[in-house]
MARSEKOL-625416 format. One record per atom (N, C-alpha, C, O, CB): y, z, x; residue in one letter. Coordinates in pm, whole numbers, padded with zeros to 5 digits, always signed. Glycine has a CB too. Example, Ala and Ser with C-alpha at 12.3 -4.5 7.8 and 13.67 -1.06 7.14 Angstrom:
2
-00569+00780+01319A-00450+00780+01230A-00330+00780+01320A-00332+00846+01424A-00447+00905+01131A-00225+00708+01285S-00106+00714+01367S+00003+00787+01290S+00114+00804+01341S-00060+00572+01408S
//
This chain:
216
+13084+13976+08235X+12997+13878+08171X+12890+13829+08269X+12773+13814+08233X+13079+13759+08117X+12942+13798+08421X+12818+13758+08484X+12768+13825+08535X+12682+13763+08597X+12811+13679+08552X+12759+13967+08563X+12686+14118+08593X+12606+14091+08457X+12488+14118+08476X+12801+14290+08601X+12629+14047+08332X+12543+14097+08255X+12388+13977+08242X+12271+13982+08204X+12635+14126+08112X+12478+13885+08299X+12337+13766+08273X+12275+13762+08388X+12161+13717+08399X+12371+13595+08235X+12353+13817+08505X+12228+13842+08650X+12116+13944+08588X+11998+13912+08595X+12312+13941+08825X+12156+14068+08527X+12088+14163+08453X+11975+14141+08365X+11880+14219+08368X+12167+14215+08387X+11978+14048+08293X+11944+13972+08199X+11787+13902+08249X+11675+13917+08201X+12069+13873+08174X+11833+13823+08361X+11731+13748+08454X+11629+13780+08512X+11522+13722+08495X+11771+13708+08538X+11647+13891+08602X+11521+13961+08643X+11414+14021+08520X+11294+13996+08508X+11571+14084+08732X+11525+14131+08411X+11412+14127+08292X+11320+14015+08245X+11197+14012+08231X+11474+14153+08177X+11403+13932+08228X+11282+13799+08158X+11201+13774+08275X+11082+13764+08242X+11358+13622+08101X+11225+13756+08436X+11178+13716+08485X+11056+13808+08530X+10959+13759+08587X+11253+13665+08542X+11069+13958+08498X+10912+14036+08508X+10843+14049+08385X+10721+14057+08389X+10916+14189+08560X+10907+14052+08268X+10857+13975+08092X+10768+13858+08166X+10647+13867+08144X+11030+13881+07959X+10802+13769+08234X+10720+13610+08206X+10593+13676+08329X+10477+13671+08291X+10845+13404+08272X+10615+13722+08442X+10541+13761+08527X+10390+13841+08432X+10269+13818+08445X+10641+13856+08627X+10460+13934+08343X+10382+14084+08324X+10311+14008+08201X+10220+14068+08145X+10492+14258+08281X+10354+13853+08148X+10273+13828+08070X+10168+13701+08127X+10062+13675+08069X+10349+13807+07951X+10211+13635+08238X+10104+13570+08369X+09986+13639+08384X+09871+13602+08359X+10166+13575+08524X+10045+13793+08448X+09913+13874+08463X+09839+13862+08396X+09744+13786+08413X+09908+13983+08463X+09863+13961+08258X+09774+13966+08150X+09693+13845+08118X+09573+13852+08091X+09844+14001+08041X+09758+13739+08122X+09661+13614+08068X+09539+13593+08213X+09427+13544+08197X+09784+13434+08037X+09583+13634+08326X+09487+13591+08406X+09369+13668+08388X+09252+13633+08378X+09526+13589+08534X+09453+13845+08383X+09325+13917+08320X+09223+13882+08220X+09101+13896+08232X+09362+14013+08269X+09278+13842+08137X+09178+13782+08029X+09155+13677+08010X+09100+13640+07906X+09193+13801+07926X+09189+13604+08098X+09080+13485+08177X+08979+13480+08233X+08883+13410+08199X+09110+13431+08258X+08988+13597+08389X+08869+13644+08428X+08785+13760+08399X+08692+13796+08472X+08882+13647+08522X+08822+13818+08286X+08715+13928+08255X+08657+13837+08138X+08544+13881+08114X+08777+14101+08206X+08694+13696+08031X+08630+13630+07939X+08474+13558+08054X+08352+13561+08036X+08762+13505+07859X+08555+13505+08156X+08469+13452+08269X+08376+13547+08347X+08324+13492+08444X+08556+13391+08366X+08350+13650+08332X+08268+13730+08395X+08194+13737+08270X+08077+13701+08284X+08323+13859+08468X+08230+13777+08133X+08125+13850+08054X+08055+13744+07996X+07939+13763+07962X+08177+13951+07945X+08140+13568+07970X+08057+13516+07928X+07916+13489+08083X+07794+13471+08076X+08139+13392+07851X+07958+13493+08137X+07844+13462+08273X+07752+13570+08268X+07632+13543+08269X+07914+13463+08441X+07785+13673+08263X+07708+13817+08257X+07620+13819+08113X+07498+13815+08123X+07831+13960+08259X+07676+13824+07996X+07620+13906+07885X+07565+13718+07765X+07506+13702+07658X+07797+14058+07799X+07639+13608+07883X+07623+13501+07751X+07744+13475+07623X+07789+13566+07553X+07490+13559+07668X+07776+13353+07614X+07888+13346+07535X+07877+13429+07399X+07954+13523+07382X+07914+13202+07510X+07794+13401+07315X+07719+13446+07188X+07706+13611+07186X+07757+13671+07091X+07562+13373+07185X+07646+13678+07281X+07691+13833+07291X+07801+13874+07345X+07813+13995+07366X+07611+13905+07357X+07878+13806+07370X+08006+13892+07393X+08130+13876+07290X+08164+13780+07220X+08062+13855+07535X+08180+13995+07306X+08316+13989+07203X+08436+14017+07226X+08473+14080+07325X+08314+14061+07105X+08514+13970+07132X+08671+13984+07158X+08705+14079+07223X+08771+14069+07327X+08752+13995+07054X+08644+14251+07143X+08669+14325+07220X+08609+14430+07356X+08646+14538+07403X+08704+14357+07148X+08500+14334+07388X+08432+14372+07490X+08542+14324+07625X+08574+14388+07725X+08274+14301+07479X+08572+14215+07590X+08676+14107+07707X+08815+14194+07727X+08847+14237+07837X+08731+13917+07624X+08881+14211+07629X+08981+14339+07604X+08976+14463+07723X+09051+14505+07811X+08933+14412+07449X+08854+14493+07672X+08821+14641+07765X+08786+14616+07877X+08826+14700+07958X+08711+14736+07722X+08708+14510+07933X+08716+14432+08110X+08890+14423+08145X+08946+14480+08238X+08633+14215+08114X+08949+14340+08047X+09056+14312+08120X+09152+14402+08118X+09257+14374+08175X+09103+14206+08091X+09135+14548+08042X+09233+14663+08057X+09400+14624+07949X+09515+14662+07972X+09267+14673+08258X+09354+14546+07846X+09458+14546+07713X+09393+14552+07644X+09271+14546+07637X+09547+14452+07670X+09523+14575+07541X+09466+14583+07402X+09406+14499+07305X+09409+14383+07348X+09539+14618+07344X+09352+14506+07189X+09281+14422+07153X+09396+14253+07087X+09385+14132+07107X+09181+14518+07042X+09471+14320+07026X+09632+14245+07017X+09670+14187+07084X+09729+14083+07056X+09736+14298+07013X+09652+14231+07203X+09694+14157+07329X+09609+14086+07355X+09633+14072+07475X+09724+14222+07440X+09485+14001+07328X+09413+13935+07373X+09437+13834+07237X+09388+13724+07263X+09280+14004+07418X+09484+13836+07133X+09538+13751+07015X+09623+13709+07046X+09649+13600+06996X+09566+13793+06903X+09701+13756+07126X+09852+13680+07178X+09795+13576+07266X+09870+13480+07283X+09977+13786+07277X+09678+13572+07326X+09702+13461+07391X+09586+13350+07344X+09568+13246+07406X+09708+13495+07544X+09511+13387+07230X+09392+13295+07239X+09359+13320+07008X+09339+13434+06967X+09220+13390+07405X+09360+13264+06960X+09322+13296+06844X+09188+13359+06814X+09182+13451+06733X+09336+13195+06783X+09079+13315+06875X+08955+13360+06852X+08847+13324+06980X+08896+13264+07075X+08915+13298+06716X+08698+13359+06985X+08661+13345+07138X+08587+13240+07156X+08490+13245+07232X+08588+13457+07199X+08625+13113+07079X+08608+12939+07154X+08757+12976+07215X+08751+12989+07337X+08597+12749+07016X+08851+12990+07176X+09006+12959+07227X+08964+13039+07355X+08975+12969+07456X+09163+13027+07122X+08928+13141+07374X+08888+13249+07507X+08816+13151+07596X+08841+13159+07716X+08772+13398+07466X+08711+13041+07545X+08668+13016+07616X+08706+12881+07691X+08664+12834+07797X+08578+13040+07577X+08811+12831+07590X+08883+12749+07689X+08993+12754+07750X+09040+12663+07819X+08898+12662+07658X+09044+12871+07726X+09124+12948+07828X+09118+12937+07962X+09200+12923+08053X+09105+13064+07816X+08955+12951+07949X+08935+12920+08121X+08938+12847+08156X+08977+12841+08272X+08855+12934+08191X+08895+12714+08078X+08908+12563+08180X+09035+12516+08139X+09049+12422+08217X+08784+12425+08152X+09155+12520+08057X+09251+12479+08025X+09362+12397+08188X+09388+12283+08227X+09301+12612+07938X+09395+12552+08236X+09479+12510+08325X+09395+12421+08447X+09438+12306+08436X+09556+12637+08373X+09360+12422+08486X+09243+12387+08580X+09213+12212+08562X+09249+12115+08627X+09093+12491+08531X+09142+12227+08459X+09095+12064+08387X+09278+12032+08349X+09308+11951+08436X+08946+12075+08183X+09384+12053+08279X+09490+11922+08287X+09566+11952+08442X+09685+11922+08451X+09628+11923+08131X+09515+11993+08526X+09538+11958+08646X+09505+11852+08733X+09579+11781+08801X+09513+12031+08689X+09351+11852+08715X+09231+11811+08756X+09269+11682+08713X+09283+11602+08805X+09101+11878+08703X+09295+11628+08567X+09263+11536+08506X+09444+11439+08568X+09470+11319+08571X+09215+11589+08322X+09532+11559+08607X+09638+11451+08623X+09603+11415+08779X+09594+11301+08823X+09812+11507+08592X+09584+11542+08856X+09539+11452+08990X+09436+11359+09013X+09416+11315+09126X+09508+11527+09082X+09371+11326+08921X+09254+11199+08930X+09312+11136+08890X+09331+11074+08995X+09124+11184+08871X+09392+11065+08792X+09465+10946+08736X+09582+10942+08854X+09574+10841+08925X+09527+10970+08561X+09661+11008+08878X+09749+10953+09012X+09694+10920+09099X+09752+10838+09170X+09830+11027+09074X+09547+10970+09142X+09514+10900+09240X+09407+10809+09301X+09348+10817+09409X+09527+10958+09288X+09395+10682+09155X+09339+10573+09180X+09427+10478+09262X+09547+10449+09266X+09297+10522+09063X+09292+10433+09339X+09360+10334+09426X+09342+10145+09331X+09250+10072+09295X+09257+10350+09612X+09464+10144+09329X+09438+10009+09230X+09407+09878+09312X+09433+09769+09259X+09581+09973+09135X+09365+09883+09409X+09313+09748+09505X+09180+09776+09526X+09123+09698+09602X+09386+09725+09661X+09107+09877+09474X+08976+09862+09408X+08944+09831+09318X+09031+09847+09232X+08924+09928+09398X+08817+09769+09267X+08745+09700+09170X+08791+09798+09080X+08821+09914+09110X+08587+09672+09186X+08795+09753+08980X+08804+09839+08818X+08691+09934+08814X+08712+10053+08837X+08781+09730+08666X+08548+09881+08779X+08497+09983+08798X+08484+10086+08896X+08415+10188+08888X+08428+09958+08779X+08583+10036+09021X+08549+10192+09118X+08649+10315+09101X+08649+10429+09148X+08560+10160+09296X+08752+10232+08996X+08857+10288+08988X+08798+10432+08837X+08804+10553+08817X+08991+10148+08959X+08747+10301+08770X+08741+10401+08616X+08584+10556+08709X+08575+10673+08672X+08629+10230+08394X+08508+10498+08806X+08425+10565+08813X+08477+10708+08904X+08434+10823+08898X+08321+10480+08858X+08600+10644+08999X+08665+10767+09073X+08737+10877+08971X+08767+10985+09022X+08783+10708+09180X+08763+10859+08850X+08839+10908+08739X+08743+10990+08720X+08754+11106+08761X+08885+10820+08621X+08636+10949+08657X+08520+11002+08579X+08446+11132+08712X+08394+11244+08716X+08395+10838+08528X+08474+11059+08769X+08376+11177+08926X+08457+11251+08947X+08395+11346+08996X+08329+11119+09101X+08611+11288+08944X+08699+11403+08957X+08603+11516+08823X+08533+11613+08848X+08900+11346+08915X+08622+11480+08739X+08541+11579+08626X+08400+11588+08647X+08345+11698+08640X+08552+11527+08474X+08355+11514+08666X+08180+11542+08738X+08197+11668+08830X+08161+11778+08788X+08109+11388+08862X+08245+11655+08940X+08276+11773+09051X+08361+11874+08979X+08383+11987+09023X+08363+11718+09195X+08392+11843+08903X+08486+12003+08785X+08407+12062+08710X+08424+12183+08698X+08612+11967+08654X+08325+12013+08653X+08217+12078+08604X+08084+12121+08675X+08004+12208+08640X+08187+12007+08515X+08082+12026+08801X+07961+12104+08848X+08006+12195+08942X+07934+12203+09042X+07851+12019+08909X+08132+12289+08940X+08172+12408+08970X+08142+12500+08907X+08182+12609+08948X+08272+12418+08978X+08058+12498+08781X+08082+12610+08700X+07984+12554+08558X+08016+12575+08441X+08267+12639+08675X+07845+12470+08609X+07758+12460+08501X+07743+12484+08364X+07747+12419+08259X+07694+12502+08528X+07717+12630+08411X+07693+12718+08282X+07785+12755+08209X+07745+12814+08109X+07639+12827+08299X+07944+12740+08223X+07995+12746+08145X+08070+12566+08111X+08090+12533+07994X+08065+12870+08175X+08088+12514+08174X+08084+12384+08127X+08010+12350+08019X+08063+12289+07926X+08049+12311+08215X+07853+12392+08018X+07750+12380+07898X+07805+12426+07818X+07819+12359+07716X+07624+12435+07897X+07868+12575+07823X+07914+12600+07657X+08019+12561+07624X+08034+12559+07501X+07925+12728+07606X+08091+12532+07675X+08255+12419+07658X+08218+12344+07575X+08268+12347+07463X+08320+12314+07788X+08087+12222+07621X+08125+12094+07554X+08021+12133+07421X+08031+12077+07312X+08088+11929+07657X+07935+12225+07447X+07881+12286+07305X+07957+12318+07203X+07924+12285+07089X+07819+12398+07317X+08077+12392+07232X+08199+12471+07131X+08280+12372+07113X+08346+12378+07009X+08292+12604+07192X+08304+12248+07204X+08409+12109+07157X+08398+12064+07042X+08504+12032+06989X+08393+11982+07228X+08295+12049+06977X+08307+11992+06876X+08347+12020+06708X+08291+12104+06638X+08220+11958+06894X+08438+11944+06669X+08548+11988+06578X+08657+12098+06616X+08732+12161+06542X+08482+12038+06463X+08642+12100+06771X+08735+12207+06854X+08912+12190+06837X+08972+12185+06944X+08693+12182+07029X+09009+12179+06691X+09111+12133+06662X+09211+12239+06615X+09321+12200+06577X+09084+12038+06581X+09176+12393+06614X+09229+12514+06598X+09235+12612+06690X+09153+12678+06755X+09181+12559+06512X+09339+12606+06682X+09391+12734+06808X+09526+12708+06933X+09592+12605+06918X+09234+12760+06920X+09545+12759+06999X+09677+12736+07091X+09592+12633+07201X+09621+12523+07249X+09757+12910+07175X+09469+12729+07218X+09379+12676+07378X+09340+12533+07324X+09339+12453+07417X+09199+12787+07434X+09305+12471+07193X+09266+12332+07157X+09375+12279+07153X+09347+12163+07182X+09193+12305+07039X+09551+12286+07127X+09610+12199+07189X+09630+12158+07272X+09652+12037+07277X+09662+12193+07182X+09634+12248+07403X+09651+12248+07501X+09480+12150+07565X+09506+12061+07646X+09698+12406+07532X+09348+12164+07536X+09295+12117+07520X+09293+11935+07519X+09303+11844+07602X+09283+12189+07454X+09274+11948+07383X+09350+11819+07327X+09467+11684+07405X+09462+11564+07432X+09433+11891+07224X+09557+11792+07413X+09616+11727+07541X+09611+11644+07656X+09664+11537+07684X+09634+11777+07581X+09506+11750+07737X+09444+11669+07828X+09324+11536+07825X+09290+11451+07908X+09402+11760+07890X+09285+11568+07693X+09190+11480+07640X+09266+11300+07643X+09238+11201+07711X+09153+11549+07470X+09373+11326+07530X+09462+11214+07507X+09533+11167+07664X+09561+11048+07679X+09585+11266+07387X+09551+11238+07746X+09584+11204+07838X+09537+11134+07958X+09600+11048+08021X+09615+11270+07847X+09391+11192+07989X+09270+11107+08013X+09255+10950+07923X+09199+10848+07966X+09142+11210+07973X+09290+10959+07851X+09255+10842+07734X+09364+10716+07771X+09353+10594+07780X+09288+10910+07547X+09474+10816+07786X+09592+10742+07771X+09589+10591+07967X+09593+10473+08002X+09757+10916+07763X+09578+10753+08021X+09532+10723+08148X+09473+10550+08197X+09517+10441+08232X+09419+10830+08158X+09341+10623+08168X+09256+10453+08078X+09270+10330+08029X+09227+10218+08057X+09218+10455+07978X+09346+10379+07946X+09365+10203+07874X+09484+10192+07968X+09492+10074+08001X+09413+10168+07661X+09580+10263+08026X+09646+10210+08134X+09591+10121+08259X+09646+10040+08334X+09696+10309+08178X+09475+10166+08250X+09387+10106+08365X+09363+10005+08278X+09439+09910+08299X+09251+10187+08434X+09293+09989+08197X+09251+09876+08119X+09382+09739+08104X+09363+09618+08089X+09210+09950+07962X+09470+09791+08113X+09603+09741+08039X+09633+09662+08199X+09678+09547+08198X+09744+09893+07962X+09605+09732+08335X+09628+09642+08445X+09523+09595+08492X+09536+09570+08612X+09692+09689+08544X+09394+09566+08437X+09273+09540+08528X+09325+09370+08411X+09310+09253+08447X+09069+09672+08515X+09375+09411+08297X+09364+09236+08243X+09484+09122+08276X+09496+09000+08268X+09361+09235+08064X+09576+09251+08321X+09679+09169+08383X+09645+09132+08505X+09745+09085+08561X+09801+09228+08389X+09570+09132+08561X+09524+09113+08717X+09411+09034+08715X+09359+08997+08820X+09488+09248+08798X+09359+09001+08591X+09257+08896+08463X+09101+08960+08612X+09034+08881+08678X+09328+08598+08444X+09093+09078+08619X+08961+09146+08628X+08896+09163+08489X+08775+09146+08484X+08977+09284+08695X+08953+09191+08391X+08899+09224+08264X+08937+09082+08184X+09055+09050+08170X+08967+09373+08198X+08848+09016+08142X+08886+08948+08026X+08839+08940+07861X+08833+08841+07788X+08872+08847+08069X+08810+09080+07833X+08808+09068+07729X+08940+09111+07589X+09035+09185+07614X+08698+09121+07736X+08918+09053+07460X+09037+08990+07405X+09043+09166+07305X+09140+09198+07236X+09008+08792+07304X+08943+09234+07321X+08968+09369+07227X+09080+09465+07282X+09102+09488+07401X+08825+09462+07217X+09127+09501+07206X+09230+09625+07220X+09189+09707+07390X+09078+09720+07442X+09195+09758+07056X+09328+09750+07444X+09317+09846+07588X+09275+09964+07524X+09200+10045+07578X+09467+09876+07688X+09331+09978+07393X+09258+10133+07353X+09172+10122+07345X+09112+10162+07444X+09273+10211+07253X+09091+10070+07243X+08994+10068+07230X+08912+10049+07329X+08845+10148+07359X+08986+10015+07158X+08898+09961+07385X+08800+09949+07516X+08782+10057+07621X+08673+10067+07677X+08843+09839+07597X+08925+10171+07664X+08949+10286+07685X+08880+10410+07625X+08878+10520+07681X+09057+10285+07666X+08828+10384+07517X+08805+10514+07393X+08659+10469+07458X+08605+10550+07533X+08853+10497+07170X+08586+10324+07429X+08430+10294+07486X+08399+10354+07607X+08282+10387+07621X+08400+10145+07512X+08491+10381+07716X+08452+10395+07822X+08480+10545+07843X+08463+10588+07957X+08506+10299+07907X+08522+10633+07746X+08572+10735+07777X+08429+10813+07681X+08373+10920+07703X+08748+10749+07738X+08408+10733+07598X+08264+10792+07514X+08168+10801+07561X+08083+10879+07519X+08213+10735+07416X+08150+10722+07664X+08038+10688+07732X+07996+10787+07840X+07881+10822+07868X+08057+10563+07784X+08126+10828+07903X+08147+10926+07983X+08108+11051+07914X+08024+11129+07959X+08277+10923+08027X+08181+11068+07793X+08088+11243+07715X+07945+11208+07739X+07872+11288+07797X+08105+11283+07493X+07893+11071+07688X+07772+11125+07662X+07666+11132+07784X+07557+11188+07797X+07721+11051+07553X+07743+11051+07868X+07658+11130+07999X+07638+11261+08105X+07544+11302+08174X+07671+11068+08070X+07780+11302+08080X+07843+11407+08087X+07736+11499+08063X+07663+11543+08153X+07956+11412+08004X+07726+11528+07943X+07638+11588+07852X+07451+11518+07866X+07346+11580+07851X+07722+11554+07692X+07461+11444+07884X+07340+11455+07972X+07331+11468+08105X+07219+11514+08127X+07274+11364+07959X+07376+11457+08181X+07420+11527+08328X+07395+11695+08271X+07290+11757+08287X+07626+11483+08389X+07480+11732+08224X+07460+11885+08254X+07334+11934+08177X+07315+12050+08214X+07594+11978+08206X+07256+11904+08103X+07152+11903+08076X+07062+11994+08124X+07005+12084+08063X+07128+11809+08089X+07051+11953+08279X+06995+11960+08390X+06965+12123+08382X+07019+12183+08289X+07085+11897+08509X+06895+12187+08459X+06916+12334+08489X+06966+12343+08589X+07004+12454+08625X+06817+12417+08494X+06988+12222+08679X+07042+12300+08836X+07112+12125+08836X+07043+12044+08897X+06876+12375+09014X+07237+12075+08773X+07282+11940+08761X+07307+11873+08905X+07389+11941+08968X+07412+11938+08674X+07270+11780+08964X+07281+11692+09101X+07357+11602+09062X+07332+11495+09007X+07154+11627+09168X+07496+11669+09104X+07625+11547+09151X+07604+11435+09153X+07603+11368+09050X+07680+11545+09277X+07574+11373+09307X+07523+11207+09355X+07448+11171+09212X+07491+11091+09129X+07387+11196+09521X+07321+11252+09203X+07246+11170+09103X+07338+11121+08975X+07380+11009+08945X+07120+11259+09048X+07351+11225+08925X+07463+11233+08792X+07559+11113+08817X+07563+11034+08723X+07567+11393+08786X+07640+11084+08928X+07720+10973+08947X+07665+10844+08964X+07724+10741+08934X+07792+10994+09045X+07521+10852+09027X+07499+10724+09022X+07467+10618+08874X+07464+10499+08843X+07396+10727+09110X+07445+10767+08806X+07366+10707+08658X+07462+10656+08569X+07448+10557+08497X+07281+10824+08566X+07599+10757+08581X+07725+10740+08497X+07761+10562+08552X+07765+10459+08484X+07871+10885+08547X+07786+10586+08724X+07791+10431+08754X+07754+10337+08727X+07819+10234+08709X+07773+10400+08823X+07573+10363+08712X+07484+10260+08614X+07558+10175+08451X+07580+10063+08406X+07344+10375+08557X+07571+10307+08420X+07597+10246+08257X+07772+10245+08283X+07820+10188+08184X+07526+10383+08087X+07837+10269+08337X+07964+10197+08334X+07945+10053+08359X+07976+09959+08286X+08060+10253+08432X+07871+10051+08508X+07863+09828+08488X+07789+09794+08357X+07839+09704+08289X+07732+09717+08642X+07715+09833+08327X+07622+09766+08239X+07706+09763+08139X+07695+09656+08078X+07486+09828+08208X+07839+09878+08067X+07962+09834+08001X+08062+09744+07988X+08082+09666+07895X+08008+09887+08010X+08150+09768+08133X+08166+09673+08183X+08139+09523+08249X+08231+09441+08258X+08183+09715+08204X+08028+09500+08287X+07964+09375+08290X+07904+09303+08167X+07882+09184+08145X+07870+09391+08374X+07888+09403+08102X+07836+09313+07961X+07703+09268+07942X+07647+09243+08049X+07904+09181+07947X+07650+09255+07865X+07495+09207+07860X+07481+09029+07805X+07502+08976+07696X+07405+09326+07731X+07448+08992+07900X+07413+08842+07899X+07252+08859+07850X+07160+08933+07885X+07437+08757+08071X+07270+08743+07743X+07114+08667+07705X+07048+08595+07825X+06927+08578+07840X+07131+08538+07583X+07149+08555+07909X+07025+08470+07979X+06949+08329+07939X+06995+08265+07845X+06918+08558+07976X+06830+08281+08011X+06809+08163+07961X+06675+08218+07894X+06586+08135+07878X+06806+08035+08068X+06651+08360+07848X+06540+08385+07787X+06585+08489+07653X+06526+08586+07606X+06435+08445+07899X+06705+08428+07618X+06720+08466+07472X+06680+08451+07374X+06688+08339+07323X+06784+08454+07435X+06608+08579+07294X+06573+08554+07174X+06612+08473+07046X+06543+08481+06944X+06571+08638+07154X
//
């Protein structure tokens, strides 16, 4: 009996290997052709024939080629996104905290521009496929992240406002797409700059807009 489950082990364990490979293969041959030929001209089975499987075999791991294309940032970004939330320092100001969060993904995307651009192009209504849960995931988790921050910046009465941690979390996490997305904009996107601007409109969020003594 236990000759047969030592036996047993190594099979699965070059099964899980021989199917590692393959996915890396068609990770980096999706990542070469969209860089090479453009997301829009390339196809399922052009990526197939870079990565040396079959066309089946590239369905096993991705439903269709948005799922291909977040294949590539999948593992990477909920990495990315858990080592930036572990490692705020919470005896900094709130905003340096929410802005060190936000600048881990600034520097993740400006690894890889041009395909970042078509990421957050294909995101939207992005809710089908294996690669959008996995996706997804990291999204809510970032989120979750957040109003955790939110949830101790009011216990520490840095934050005093009386609206929901989610919610106020979801504001600050929107704010972030949409600069994001104007950041990459750019043809050749500048980091520093890009951060200082995101920084801009985070205080101006966070600080709030006062009337002043010249209110309308």
């Amino acid at each position: 009996m236990a000759s047969s489950r030592q036996a047993t082990r190594p099979a699965t364990g070059r099964r899980e290997r021989n199917k590692a490979d393959k996915r890396q293969k068609i990770r980096s041959a999706a990542r070469l052709l969209f860089l090479e030929r453009g997301y829009d001209d390339t196809t399922i089975r052009a990526i197939a024939r870079r990565a040396g499987v079959g066309l089946g075999t590239v369905f096993a791991y991705a439903s269709d080629k948005r799922d291909l294309l977040f294949l590539i940032f999948n593992d990477e970004l909920a990495e990315m996104t858990a080592a930036a939330l572990a490692g705020i320092d919470h005896r900094r100001p709130f905003l340096d905290q929410v802005a060190r969060v936000f600048g881990e993904h600034y520097r993740f995307f400006a690894r890889q521009p041009a395909l970042s651009r078509l990421m957050l192009r294909e995101l939207t209504f992005y809710v089908a496929g294996p690669e959008a849960q996995r996706f997804q995931a990291s999204r809510i988790r970032l989120e979750r992240g957040l109003t955790a921050l939110v949830d101790r910046a009011k216990a520490g009465r840095r934050l005093r406002c009386r609206e929901s941690s989610v919610v106020i979390a979801r504001a600050l996490f929107s704010l972030y797409q949409a600069e994001l997305r104007r950041w990459l904009a750019d043809d050749k996107p500048d980091l520093a700059k890009g951060m200082r601007a995101l920084r801009r409109m985070l205080k101006l969020q966070i600080v709030g807009l006062s009337p002043g003594d010249e209110a309308p």
